[in-house]
ZAMARGU-4260 file (C-alpha; in steps of 0.2 Angstrom, whole numbers, plus 5000, padded with zeros to 4 digits):
<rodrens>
0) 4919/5166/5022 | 4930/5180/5016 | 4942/5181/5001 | 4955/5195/5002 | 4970/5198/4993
5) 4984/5196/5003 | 4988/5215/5006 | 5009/5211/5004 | 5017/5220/4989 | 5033/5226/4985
10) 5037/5246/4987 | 5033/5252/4970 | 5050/5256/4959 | 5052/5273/4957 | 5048/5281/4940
15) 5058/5292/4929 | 5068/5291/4914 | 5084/5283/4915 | 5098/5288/4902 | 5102/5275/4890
20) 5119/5269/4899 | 5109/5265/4915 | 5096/5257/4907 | 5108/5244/4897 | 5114/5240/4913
25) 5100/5235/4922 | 5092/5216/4922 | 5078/5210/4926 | 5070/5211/4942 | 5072/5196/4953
30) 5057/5185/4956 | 5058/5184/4973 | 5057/5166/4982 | 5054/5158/4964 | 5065/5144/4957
35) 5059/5148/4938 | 5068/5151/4924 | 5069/5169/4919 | 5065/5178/4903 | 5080/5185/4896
40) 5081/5202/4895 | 5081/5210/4877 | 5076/5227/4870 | 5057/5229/4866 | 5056/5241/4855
45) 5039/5242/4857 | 5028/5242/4871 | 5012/5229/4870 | 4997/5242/4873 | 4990/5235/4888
50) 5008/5243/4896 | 5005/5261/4888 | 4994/5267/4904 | 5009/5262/4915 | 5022/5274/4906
55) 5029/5287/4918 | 5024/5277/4934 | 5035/5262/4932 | 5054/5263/4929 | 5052/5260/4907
60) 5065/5245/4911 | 5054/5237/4921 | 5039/5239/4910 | 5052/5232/4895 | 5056/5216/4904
65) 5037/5216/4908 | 5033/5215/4891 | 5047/5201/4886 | 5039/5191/4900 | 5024/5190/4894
70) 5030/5185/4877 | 5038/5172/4885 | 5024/5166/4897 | 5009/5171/4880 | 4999/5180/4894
75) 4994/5200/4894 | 5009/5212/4900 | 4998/5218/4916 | 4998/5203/4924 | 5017/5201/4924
80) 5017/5221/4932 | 5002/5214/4944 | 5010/5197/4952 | 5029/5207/4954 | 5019/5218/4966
85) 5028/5234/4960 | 5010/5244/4960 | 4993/5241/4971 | 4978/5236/4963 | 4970/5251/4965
90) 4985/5263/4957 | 4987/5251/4943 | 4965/5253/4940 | 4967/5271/4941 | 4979/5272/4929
95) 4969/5262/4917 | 4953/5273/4920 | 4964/5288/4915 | 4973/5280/4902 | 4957/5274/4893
100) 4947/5289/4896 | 4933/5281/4907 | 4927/5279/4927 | 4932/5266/4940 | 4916/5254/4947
105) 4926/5252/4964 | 4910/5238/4968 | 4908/5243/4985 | 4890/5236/4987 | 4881/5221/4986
110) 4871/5214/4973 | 4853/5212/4977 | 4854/5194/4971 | 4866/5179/4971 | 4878/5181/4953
115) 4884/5166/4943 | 4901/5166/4952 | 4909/5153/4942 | 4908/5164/4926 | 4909/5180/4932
120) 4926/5175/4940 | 4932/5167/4923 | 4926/5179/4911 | 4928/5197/4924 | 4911/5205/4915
125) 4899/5211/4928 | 4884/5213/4915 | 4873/5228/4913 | 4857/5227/4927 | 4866/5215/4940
130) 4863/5228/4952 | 4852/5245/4952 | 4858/5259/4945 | 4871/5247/4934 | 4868/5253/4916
135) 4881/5246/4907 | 4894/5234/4912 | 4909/5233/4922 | 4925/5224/4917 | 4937/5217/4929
140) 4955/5219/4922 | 4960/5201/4923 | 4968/5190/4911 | 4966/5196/4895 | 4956/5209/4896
145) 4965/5222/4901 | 4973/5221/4883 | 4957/5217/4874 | 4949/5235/4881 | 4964/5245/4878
150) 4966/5238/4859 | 4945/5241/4857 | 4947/5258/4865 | 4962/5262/4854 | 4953/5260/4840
155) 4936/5265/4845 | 4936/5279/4860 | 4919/5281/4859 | 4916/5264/4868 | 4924/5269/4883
160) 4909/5279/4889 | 4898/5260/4889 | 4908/5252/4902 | 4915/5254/4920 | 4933/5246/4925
165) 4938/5237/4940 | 4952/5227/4948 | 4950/5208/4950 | 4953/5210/4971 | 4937/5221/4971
170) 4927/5208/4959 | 4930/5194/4968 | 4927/5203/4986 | 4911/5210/4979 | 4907/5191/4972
175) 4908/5184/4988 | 4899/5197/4999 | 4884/5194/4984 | 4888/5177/4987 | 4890/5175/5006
180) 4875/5166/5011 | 4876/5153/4996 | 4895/5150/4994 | 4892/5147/5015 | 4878/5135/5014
185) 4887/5125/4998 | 4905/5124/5007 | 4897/5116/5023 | 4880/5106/5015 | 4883/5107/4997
190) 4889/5088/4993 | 4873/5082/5006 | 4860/5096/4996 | 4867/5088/4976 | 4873/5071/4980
195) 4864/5067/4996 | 4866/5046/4991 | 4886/5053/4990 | 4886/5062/5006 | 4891/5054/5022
200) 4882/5070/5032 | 4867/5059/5027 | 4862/5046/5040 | 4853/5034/5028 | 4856/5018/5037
205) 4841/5009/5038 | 4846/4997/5027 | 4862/4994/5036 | 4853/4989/5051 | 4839/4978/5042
210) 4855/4969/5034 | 4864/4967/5049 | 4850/4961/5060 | 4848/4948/5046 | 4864/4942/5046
215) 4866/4942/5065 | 4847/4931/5066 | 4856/4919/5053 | 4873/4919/5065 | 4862/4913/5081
220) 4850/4900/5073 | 4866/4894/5064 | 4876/4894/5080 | 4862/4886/5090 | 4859/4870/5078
225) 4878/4869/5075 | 4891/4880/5084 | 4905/4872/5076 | 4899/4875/5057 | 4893/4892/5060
230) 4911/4897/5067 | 4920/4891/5053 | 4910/4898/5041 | 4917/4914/5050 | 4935/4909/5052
235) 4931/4904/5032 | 4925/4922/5027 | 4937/4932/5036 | 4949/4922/5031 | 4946/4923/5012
240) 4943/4942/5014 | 4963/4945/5023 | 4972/4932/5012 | 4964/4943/4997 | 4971/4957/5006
245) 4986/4948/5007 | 4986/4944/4989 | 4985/4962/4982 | 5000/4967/4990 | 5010/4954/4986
250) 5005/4953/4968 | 5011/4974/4969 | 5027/4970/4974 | 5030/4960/4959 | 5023/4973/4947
255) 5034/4987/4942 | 5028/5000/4934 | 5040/5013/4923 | 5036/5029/4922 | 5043/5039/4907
260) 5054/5055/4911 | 5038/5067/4907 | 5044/5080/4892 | 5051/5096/4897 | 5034/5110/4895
265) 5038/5128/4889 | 5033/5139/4901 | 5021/5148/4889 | 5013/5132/4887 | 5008/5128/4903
270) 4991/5135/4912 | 4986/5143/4928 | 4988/5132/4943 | 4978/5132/4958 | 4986/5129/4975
275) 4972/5126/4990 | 4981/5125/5007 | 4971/5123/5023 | 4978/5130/5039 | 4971/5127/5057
280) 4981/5131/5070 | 4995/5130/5059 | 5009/5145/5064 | 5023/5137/5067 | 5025/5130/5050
285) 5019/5144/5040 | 5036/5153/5036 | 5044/5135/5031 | 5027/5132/5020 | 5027/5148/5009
290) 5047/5144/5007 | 5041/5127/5001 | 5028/5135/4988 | 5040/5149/4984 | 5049/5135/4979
295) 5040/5127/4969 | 5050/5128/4948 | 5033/5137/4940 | 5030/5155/4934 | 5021/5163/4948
300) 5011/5173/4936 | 5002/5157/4933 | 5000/5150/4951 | 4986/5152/4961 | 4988/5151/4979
305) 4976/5150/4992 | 4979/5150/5009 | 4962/5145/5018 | 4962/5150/5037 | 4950/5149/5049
310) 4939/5167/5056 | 4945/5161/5077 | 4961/5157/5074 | 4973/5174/5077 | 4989/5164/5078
315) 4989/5157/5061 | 4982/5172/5053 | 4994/5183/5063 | 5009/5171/5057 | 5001/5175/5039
320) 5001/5194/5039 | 5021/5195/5047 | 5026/5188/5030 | 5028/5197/5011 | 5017/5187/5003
325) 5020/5187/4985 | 5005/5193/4976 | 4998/5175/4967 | 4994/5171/4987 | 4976/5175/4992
330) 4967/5172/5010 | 4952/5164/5010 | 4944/5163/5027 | 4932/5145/5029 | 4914/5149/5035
335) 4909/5144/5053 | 4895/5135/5046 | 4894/5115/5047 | 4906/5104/5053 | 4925/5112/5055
340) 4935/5099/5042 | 4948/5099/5029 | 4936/5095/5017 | 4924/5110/5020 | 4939/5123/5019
345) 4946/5117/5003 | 4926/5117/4995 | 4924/5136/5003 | 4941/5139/4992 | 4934/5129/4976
350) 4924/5145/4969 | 4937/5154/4967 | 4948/5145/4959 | 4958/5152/4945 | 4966/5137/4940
355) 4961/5124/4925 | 4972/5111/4938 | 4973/5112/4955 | 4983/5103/4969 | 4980/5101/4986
360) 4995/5103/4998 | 4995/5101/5020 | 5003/5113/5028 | 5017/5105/5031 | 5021/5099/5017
365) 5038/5103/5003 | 5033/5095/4987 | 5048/5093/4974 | 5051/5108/4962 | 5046/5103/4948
370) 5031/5090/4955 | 5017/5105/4946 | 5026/5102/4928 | 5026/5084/4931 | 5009/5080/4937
375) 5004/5091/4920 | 5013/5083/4908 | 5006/5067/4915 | 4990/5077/4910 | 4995/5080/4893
380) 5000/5060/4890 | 4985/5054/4897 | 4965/5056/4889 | 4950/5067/4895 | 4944/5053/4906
385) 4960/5056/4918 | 4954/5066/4934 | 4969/5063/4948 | 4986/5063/4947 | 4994/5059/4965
390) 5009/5062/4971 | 5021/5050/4981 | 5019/5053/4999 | 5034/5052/5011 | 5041/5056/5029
395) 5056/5067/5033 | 5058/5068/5050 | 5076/5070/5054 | 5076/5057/5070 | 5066/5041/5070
400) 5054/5034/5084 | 5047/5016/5081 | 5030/5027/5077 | 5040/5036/5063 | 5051/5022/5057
405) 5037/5012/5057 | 5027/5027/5047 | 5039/5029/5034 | 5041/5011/5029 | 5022/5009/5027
410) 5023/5026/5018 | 5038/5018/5006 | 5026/5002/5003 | 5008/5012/4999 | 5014/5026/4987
415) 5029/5016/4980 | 5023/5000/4977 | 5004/4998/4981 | 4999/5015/4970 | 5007/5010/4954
420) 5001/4993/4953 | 4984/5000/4959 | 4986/5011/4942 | 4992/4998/4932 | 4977/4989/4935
425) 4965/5001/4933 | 4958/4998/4950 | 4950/5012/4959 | 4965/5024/4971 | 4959/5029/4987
430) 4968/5045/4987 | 4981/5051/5000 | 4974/5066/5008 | 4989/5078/5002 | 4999/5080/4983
435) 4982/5076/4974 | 4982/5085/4957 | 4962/5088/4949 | 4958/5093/4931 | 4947/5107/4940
440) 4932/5103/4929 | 4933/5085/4933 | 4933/5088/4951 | 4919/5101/4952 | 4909/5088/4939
445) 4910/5073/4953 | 4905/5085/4967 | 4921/5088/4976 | 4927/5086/4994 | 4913/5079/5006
450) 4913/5090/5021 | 4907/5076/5033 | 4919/5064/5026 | 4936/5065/5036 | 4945/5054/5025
455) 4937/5067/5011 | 4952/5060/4999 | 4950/5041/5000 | 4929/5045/4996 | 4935/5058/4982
460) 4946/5044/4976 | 4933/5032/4974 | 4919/5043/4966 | 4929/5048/4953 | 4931/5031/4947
465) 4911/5030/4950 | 4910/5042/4938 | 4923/5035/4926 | 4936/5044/4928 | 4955/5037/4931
470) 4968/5041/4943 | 4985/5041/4939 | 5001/5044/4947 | 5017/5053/4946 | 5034/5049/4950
475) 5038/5065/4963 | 5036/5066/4979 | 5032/5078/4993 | 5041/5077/5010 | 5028/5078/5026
480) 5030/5077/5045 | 5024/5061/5054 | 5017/5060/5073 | 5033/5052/5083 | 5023/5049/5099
485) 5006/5039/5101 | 4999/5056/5107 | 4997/5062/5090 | 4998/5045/5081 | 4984/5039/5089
490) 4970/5052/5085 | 4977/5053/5069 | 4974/5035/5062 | 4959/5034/5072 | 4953/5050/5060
495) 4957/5039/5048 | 4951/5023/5050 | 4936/5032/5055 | 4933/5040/5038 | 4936/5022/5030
500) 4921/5017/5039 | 4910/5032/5033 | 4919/5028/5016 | 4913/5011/5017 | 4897/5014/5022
505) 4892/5028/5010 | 4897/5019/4991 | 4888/5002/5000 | 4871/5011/5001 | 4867/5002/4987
510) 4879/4989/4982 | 4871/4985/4965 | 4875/5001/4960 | 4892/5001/4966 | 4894/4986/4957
515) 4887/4993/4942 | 4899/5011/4942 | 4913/5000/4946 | 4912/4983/4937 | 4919/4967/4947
520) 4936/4969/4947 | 4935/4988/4955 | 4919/4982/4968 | 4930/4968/4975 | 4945/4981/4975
525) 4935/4994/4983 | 4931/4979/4997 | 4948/4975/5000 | 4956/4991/5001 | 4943/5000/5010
530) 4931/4989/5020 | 4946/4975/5022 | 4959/4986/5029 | 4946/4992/5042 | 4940/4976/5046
535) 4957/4969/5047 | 4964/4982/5060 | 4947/4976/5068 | 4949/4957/5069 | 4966/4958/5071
540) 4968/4958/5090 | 4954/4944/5091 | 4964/4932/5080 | 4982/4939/5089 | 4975/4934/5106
545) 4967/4916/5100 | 4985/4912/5090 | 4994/4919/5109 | 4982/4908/5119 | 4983/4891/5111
550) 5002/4893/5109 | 5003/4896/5129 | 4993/4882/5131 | 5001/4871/5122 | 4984/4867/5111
555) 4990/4875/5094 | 4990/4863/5080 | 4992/4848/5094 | 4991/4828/5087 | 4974/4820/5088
560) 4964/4834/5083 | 4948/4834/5072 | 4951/4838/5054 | 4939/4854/5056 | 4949/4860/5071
565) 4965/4859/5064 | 4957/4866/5047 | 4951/4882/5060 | 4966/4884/5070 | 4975/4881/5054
570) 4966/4896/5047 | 4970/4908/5060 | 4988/4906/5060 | 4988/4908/5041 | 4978/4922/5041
575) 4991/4932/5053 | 5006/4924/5045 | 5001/4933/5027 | 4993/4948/5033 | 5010/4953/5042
580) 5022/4942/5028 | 5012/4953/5014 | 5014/4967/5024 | 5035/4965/5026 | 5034/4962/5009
585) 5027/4977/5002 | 5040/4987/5018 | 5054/4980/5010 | 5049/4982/4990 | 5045/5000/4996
590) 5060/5004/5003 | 5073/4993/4990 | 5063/5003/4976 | 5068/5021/4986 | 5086/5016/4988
595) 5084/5013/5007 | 5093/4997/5012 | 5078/4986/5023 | 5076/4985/5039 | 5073/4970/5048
600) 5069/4979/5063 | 5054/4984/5057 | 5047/4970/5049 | 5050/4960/5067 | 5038/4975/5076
605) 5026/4974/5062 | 5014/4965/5074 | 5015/4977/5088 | 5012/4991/5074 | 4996/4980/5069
610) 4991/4980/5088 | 4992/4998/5088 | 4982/4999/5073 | 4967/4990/5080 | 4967/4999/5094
615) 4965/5016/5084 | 4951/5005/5073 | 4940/5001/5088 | 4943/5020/5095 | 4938/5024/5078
620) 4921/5012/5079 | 4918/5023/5096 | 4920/5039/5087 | 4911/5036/5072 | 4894/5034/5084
625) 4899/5047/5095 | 4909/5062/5084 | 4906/5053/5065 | 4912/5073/5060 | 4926/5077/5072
630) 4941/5081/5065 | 4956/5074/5077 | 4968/5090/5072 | 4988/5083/5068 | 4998/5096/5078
635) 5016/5099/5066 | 5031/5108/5067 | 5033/5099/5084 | 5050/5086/5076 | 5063/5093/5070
640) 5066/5086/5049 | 5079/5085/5039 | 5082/5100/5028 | 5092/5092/5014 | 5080/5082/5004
645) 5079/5090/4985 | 5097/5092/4974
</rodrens>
């Protein structure tokens, strides 16, 4: 794993004294790509002292709208000169070793030992003996402390002669070649080395097979003394697990939930973002993607972008490197090590990030605008115990197939009706696996992403209700691309269903405890959403083909049967009528709630969606034995998608 600055930088604007005339007429640089609101520009009549070592080597303009910036933003000057790009690092670090009298540490070695990354990233102090020959320390400019060292210095020269200087890039690449072995190891096994019981890398089943062989002992000697009881005793339990399903979604589409306009944030009150983006064989959707994030309505002094790429993939990184990047994007390349998942490159990136939130985007995806401020001010209205805001998911492919129509309107009924109500009733959210905004304390608290997991959202989701904390979501939503052919549909849902099972199986390896974490409502909740929609997609085709048969023969709900048969068939035909009635339902709610007049086409096919469904849940129960941790890559930028979609 390798974290590199991203090497693109504006040319540096020229330096020399402009005469007064020309220097009233200029404004202020553009911020190229960013929908922010700019600072006005107004005389400084003063220049903050962290800018005094850029004098003569940036056009005094500039360094004047630098410095109203910053007031605007309440951060330190440097960093406003640092993310337009208009130096390199390594010019702006020799001008501050000049400036302040003392040596550059250009931290080309390694340390002898692993460092405490977390806080020497945060805090940008290398202290005193972390490496031979290190007398005293050396101090990353970053954040504040470029202005903190040039206002000690100012007033005490003398100090300068105690410490060495050096640019964040060179911190944090010396950080991670210190680091290599351990932020490796913790990015691939971490989860399965501190949680093991959380960890579905761990294959602890032996219980799972005593309980089954129990059950299926009970089955035969049932079904030997009385075959008809021991059936409905089945038909009975199914039954009452997918009319439950049924229930919840029906009860969601008759709970509405209003969300409050959140209140507008001034951009000095709002803090550094972190944007994790993993890319794998991604190059045809790059350029739209950092279009996407360029457009995001944040000060790009206070995002914190990484781009995490895979080491054997030359068409995504070479994709990467034909485009400016503005300076608050990083590359961070995922080790080799361990199972090659979403969920391991976003854990390699977690280490480094800056942010005290973070959001994960796909790499296809254009969130709203303003969806950063929003999913903060949804922080700020809620308590400490909130750990998750997500975003509302939807699909913007510009020409429908059944697959994507299909897609959307299942889409329109989870994130627009099914979430809220979900949230409303403080049940536990399995998370979608894009637009999930952290408190980055929470999430490194509970563990983080589960590399073996491959629905490594729906798990997260889950554990941090384990732990206590909430999920909430926010009315904004981020456009993706959906598969419009059963080639890629098919793996896709199989990928999921099959992360549903590992899901399932890793928070019932003790169900007492589950129990416990989650109380009663959120236990049952947790077996409806997660173990019922997998064994619903399972059973389905069973109950489709008994229902197709007796019809055909003429021996569905016939005169002259016994009570229990009718009471059996009667089950079956209820069973299917609400599973697809409830799932119509919450279509329909989702669509009516977007503005999107229903289609009745697409309730009608729902049952041939289902078939498809179970047909990706039993390919899933033969991948989960024989690849439990492959990851089924989604190819995108293959459907062209509408381009019109934010005012």
């Amino acid at each position: 794993m390798a974290l590199e600055p991203s090497g693109n930088s504006a040319s540096n604007i020229e330096a020399g004294e402009p005469s007064e005339d020309r220097e009233s007429s200029l404004r202020s640089p553009a911020h190229t790509g960013f929908a922010e609101q700019a600072a006005l520009f107004r005389p400084i009549l003063h220049l903050p002292v962290e800018l005094h070592a850029l004098r003569g080597r940036i056009d005094p303009v500039f360094l004047r709208w630098a410095a109203n910036r910053a007031e605007v933003l309440g951060i330190s000057a440097d960093v406003v000169v640092r993310r337009c790009g208009v130096m390199h690092p390594d010019a702006m670090l020799d001008a501050y070793a000049k400036f302040l009298n003392t040596t550059v540490d250009p931290l080309e070695d390694v340390a002898p030992s692993p460092l405490p990354l977390e806080e020497l990233l945060s805090s940008g102090v290398l202290q005193a003996g972390s490496r031979p020959g290190q007398a005293g320390p050396t101090i990353a400019l970053l954040n504040g402390n470029t202005k903190r060292i040039c206002e000690r210095v100012a007033s005490v020269p003398a100090l300068a002669e105690n410490f060495r200087i050096t640019s964040p890039e060179r911190l944090r690449a010396f950080a991670e070649r210190s680091n290599a072995r351990q932020l490796a190891e913790g990015a691939a096994f971490g989860l399965m080395k501190e949680a093991p019981a959380l960890s579905a890398g761990v294959g602890n089943f032996v219980h799972y097979r005593s309980t089954l062989l129990a059950f299926v002992a009970a089955f035969v000697l049932l079904l030997y003394f009385s075959a008809p009881v021991a059936l409905f005793l089945v038909e009975l339990i199914l039954a009452t697990t997918f009319l439950s399903w049924s229930a919840l979604r029906v009860f969601a589409c008759f709970t509405k939930h209003r969300e409050k306009r959140p209140a507008y944030i001034e951009d000095r009150d709002l803090p550094i973002y972190t944007i994790l983006i993993p890319l794998h064989r991604e190059a045809g959707v790059v350029a739209e993607l950092v279009e996407a994030i360029s457009a995001l309505n944040y000060p790009r002094e206070k995002l914190d972008v990484k781009l995490v790429l895979e080491a054997d993939d030359p068409e995504t990184n070479a994709a990467i490197n034909a485009i400016v990047l503005d300076p608050c994007f990083e590359i961070v390349f995922a080790p080799p090590d361990g199972p090659r998942t979403k969920p391991k490159a976003l854990r390699a990136a977690l280490p480094f990030a800056r942010g005290e939130y973070l959001v994960v985007y796909d790499a296809e995806d254009r969130p709203h605008p303003n969806q950063l401020r929003d999913a903060y001010a949804r922080f700020l209205a809620s308590g400490d115990r909130l750990a998750c805001v997500q975003a509302k998911l939807a699909i913007d492919n510009a020409y429908s197939s059944f697959l994507t129509a299909q897609f959307r309107a299942e889409y329109y009924g989870l994130f627009d009706v099914l979430l809220p109500a979900l949230v409303r009733l403080r049940l536990p959210i399995p998370l979608g696996g894009t637009s999930n905004h952290f408190a980055t304390k929470a999430l490194r608290e509970v563990g983080a992403w589960d590399p073996h997991n491959v629905t490594e959202d729906a798990d997260l989701g889950i554990r941090l209700a384990r732990f206590g904390y909430q999920t909430d979501f926010v009315d904004s939503t981020t456009y993706e691309e959906a598969p419009a052919h059963l080639a890629g549909w098919l793996p896709q849902r199989t990928r999921w269903m099959k992360g549903w099972m590992q899901t399932y199986l890793v928070h019932m390896r003790n169900p007492f405890r589950l129990l416990s974490d989650l109380g009663a409502r959120g236990f049952i909740a947790f077996q409806l959403l997660i173990g019922g929609s997998v064994l619903a997609a399972v059973v389905h085709p069973i109950f489709f083909v008994w229902l197709i048969a007796d019809a055909a023969f003429g021996t569905l709900l016939v005169p002259g049967e016994t009570v229990a048969q009718w009471t059996q068939k009667s089950l079956v035909v209820l069973t299917l009528l609400s599973g697809y009635a409830a799932s119509g339902l919450l279509a329909v709610t989702g669509m009516r709630r977007r503005g999107v007049s229903p289609s009745i086409r697409i309730v009608v096919m729902i049952p041939i969606y289902w078939l498809l469904l179970s047909a990706a849940a039993w390919r899933a129960v033969w991948k989960f034995f024989t690849a439990p941790y492959q990851w089924e890559k989604t190819a995108h930028g293959v459907v062209k998608r509408n381009r019109q979609i934010f005012p």
